[in-house]
N, CA, C and O atoms as CSV, one atom per row, in Angstrom:
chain,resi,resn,atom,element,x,y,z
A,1,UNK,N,N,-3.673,-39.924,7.831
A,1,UNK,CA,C,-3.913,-39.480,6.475
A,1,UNK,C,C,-3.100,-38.210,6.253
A,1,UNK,O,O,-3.353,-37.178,6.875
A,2,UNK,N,N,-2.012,-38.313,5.259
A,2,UNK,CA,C,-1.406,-36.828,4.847
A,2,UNK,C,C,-2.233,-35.627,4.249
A,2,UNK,O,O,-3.436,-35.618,3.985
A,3,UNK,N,N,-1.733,-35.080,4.166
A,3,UNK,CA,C,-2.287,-33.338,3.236
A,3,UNK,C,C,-2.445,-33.826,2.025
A,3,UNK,O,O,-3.511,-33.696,1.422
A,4,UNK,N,N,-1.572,-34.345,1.605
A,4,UNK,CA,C,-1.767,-34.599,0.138
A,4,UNK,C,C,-2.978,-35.226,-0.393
A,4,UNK,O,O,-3.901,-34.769,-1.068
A,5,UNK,N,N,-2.649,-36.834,0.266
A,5,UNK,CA,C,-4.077,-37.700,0.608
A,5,UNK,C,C,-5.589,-36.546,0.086
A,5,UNK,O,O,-6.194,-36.536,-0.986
A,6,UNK,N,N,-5.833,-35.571,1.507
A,6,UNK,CA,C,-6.531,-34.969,1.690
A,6,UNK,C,C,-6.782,-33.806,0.422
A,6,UNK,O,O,-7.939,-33.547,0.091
A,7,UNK,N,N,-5.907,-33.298,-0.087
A,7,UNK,CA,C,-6.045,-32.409,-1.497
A,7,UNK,C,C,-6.441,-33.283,-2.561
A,7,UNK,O,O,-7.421,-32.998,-3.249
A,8,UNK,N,N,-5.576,-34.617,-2.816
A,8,UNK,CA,C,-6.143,-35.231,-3.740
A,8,UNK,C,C,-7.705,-35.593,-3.916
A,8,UNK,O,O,-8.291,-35.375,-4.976
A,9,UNK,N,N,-8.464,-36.291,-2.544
A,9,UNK,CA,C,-9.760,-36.549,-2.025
A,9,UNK,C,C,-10.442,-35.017,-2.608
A,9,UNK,O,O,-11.146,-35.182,-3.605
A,10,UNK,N,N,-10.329,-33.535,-2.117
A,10,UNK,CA,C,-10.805,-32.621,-2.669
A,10,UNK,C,C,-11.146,-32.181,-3.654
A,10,UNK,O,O,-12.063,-31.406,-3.924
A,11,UNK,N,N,-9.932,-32.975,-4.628
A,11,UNK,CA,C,-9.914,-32.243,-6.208
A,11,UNK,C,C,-10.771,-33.352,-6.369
A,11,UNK,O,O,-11.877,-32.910,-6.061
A,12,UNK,N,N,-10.917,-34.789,-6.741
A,12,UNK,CA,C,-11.165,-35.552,-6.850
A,12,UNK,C,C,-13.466,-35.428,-6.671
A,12,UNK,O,O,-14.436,-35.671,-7.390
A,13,UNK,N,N,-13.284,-35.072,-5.701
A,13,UNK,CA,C,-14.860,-34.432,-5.569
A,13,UNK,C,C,-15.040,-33.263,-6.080
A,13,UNK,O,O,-16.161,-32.759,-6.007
A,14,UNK,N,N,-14.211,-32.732,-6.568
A,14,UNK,CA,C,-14.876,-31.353,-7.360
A,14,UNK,C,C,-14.753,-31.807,-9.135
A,14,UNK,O,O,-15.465,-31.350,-10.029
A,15,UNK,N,N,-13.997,-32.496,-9.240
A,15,UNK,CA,C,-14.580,-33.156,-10.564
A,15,UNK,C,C,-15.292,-33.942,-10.617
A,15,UNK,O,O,-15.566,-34.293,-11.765
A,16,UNK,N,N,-15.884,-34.552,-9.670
A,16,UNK,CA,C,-17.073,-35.285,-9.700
A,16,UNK,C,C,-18.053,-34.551,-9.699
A,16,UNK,O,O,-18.943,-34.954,-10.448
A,17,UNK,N,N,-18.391,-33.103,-8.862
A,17,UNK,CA,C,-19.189,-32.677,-8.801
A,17,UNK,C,C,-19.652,-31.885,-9.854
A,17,UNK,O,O,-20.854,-31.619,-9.851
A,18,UNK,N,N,-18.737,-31.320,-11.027
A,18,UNK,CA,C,-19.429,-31.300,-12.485
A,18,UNK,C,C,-19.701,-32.056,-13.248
A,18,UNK,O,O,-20.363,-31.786,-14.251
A,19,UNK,N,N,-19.286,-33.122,-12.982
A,19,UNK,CA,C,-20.033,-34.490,-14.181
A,19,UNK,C,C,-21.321,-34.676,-13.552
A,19,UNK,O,O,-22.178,-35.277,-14.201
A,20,UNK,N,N,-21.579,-34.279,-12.454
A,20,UNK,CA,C,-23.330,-33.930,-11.700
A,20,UNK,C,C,-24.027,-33.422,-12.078
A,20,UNK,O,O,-25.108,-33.944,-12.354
A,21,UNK,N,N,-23.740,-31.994,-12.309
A,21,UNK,CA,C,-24.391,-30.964,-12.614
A,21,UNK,C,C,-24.678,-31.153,-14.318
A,21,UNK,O,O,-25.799,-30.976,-14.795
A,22,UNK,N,N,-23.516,-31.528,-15.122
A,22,UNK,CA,C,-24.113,-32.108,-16.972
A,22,UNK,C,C,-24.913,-33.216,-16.516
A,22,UNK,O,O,-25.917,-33.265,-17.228
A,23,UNK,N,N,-24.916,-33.786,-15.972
A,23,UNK,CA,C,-25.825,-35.184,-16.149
A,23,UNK,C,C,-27.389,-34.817,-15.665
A,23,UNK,O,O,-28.439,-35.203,-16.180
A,24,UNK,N,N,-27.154,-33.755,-14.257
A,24,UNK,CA,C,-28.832,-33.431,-14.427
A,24,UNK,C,C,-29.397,-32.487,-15.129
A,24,UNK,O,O,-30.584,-32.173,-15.046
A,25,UNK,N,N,-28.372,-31.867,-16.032
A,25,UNK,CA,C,-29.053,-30.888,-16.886
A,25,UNK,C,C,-29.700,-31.754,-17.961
A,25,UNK,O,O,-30.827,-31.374,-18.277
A,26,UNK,N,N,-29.179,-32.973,-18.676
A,26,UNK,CA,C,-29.288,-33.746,-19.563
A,26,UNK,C,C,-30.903,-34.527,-19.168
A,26,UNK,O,O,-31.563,-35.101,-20.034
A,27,UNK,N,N,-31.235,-34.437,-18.078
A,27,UNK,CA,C,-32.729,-35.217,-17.841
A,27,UNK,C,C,-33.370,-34.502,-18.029
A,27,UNK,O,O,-34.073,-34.895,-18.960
A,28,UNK,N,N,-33.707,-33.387,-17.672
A,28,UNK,CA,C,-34.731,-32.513,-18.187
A,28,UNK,C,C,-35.720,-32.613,-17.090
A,28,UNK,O,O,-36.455,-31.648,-16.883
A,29,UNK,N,N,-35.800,-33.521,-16.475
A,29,UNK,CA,C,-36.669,-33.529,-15.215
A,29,UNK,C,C,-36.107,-32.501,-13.939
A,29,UNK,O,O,-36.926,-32.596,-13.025
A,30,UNK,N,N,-35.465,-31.956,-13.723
A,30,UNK,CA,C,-34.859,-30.943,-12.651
A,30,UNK,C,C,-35.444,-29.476,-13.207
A,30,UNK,O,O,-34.671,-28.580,-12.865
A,31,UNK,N,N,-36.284,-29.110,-13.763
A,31,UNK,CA,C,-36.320,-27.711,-13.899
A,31,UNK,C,C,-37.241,-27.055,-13.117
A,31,UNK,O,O,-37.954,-27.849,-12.503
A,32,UNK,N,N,-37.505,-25.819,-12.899
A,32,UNK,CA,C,-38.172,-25.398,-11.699
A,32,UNK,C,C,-39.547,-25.085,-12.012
A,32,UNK,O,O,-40.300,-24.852,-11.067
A,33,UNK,N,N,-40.213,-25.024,-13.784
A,33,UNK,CA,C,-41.077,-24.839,-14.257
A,33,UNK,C,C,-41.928,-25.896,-14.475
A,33,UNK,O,O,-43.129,-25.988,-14.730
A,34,UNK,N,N,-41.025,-26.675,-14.313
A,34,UNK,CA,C,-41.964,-28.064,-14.556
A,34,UNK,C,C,-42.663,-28.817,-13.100
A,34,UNK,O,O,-42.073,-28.987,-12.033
A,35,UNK,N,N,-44.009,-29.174,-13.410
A,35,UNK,CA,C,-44.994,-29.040,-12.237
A,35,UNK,C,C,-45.567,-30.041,-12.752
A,35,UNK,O,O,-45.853,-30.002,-13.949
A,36,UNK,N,N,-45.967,-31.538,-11.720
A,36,UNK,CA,C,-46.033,-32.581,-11.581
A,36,UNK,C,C,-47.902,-32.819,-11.186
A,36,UNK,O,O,-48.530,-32.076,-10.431
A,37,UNK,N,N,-48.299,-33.643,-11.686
A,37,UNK,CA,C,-49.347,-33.206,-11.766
A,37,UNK,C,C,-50.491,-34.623,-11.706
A,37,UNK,O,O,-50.839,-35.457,-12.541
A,38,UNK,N,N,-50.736,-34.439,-10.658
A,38,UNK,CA,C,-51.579,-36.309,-10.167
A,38,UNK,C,C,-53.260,-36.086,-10.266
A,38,UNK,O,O,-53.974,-35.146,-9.917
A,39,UNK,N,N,-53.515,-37.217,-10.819
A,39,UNK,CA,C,-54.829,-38.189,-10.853
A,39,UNK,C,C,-55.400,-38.718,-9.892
A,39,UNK,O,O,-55.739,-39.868,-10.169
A,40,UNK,N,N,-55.714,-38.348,-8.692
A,40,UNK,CA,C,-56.278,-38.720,-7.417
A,40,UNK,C,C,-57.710,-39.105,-7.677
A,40,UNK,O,O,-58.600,-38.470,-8.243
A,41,UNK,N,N,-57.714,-40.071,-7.231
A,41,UNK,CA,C,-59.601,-40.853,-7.361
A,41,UNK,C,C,-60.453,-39.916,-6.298
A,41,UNK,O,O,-60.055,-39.626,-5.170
A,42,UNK,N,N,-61.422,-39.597,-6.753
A,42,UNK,CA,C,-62.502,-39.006,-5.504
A,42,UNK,C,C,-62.996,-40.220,-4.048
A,42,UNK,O,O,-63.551,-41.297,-4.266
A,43,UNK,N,N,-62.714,-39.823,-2.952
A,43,UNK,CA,C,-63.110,-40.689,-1.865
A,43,UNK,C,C,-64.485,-39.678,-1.292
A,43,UNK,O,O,-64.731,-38.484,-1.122
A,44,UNK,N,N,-65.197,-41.084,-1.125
A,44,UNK,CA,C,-66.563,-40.042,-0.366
A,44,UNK,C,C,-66.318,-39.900,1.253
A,44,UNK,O,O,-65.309,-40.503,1.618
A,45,UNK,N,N,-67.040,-39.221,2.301
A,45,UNK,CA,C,-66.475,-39.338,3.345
A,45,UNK,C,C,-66.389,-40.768,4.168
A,45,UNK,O,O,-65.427,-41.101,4.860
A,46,UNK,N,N,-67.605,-41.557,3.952
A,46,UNK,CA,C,-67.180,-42.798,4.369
A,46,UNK,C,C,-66.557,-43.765,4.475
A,46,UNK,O,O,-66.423,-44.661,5.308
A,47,UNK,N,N,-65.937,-43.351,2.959
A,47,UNK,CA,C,-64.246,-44.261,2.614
A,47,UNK,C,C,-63.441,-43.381,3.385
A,47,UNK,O,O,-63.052,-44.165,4.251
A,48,UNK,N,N,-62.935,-42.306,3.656
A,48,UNK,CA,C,-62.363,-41.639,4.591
A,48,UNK,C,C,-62.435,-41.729,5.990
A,48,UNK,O,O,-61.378,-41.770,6.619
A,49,UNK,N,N,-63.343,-41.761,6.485
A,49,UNK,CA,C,-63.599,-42.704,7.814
A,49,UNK,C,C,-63.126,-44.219,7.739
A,49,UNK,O,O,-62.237,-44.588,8.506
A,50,UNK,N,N,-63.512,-44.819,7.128
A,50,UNK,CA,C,-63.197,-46.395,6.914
A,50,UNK,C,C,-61.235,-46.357,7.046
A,50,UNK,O,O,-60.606,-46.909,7.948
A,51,UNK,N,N,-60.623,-45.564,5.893
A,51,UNK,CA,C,-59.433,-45.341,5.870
A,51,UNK,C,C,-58.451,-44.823,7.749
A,51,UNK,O,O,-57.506,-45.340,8.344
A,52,UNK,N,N,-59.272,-43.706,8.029
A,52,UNK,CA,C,-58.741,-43.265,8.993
A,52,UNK,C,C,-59.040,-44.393,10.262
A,52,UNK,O,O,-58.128,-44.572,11.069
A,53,UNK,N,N,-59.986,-44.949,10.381
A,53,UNK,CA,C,-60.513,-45.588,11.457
A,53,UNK,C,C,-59.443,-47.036,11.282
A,53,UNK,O,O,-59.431,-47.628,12.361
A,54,UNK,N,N,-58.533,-47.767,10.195
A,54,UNK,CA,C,-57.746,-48.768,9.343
A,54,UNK,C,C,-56.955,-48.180,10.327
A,54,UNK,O,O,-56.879,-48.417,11.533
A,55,UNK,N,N,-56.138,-47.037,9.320
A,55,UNK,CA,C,-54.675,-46.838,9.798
A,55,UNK,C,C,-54.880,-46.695,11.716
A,55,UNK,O,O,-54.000,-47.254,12.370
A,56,UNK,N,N,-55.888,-46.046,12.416
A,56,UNK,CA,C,-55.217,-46.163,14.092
A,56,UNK,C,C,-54.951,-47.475,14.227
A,56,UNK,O,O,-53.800,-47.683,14.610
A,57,UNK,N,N,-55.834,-48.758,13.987
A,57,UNK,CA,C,-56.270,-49.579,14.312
A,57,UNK,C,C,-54.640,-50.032,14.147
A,57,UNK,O,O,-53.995,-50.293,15.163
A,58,UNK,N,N,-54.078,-50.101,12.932
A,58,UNK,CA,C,-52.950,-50.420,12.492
A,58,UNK,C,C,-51.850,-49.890,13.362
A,58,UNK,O,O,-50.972,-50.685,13.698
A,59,UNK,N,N,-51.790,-48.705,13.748
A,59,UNK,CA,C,-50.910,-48.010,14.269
A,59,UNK,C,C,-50.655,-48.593,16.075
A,59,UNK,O,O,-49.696,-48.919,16.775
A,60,UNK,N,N,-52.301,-48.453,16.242
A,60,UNK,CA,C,-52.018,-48.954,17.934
A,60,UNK,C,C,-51.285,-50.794,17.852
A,60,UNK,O,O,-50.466,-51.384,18.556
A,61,UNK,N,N,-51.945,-51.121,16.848
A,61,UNK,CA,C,-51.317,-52.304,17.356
A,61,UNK,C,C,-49.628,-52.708,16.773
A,61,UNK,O,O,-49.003,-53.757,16.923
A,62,UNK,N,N,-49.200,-51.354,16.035
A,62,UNK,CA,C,-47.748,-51.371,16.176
A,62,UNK,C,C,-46.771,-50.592,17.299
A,62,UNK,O,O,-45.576,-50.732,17.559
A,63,UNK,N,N,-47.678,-49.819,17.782
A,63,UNK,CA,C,-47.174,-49.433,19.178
A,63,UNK,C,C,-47.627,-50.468,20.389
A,63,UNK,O,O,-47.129,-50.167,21.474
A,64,UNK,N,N,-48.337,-51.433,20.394
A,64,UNK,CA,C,-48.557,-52.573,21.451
A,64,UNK,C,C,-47.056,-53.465,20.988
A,64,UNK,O,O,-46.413,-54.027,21.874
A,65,UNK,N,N,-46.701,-53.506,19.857
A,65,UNK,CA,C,-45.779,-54.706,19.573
A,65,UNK,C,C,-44.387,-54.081,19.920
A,65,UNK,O,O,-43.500,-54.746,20.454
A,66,UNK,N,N,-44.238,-52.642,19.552
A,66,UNK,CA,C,-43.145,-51.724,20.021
A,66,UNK,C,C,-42.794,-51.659,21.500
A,66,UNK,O,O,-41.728,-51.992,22.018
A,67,UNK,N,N,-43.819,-51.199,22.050
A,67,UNK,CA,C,-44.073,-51.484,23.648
A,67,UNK,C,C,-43.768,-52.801,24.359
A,67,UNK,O,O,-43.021,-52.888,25.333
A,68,UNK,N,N,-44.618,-54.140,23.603
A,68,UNK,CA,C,-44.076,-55.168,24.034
A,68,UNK,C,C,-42.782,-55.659,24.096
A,68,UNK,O,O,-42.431,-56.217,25.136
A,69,UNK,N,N,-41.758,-55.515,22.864
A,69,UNK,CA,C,-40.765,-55.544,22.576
A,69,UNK,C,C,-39.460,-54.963,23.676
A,69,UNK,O,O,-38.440,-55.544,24.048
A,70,UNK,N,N,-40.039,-53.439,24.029
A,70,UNK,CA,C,-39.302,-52.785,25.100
A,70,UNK,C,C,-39.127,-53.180,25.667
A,70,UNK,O,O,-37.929,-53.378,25.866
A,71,UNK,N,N,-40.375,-53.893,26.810
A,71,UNK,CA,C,-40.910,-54.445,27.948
A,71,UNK,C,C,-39.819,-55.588,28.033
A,71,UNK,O,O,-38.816,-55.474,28.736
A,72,UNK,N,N,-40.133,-56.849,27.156
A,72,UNK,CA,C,-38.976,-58.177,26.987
A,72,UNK,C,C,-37.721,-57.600,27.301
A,72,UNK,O,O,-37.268,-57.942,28.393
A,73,UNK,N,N,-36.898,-56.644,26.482
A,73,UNK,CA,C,-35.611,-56.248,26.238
A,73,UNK,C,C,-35.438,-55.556,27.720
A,73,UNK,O,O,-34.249,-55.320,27.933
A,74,UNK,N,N,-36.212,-55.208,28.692
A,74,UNK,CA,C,-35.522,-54.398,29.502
A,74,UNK,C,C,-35.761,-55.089,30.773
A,74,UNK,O,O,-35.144,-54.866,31.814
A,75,UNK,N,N,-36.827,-56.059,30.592
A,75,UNK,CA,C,-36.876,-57.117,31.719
A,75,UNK,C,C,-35.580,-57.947,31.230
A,75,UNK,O,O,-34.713,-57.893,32.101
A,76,UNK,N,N,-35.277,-58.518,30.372
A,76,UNK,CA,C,-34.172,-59.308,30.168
A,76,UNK,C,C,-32.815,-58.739,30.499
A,76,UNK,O,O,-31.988,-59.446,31.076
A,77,UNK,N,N,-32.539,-57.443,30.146
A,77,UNK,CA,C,-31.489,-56.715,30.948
A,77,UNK,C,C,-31.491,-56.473,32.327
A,77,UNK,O,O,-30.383,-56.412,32.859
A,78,UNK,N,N,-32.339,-56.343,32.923
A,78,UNK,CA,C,-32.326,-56.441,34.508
A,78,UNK,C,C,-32.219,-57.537,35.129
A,78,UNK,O,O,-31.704,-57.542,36.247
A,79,UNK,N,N,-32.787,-58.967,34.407
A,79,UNK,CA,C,-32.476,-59.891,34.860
A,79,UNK,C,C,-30.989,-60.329,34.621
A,79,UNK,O,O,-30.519,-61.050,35.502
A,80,UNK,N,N,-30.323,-60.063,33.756
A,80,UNK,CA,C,-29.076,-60.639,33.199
A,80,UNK,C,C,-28.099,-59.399,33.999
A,80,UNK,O,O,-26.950,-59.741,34.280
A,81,UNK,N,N,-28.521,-58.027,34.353
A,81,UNK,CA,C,-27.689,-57.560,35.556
A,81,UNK,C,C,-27.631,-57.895,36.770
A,81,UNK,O,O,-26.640,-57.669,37.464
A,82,UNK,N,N,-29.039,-58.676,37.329
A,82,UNK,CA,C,-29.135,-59.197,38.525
A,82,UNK,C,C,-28.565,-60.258,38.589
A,82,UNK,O,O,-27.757,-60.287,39.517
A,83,UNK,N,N,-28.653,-61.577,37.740
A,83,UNK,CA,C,-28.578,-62.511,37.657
A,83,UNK,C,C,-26.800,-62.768,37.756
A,83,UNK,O,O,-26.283,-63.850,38.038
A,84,UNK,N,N,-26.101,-61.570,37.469
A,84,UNK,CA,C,-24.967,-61.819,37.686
A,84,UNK,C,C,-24.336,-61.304,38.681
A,84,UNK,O,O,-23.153,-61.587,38.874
């Protein structure tokens, strides 16, 4: 790649990078005053238990399938290094 190449690529992103800056001024959503502001349902603690007690349940058995997965892939590489 020449110098030139490389200056052109430069200029080339710096005029891109003000058609950036008008376009997020134009949304109006980027300002630093503006504060976002959510509707969260009340959970009692037993739905919170129920929830937390879900997700391990969920979690261990994606680390059993992660684990299993390893297990296959690295027995199969030892066999296919031995095997040859």
């Amino acid at each position: 790649m020449g110098a030139q190449t490389m200056i052109t690529i430069l200029k080339n992103n710096e005029r891109m990078m003000g058609k950036r800056t008008k376009f997020k001024k134009t949304l109006g959503g980027y300002g630093k005053n503006r504060k976002t502001e959510y509707n969260f349902p009340k959970a009692t603690p037993k739905q919170l238990r129920e929830i937390r007690q879900k997700l391990k349940k969920e979690n261990q058995i994606l680390w059993i399938k992660i684990l299993g997965i390893t297990v296959i892939i690295i027995i199969s590489l030892v066999w296919m290094f031995f095997a040859s």
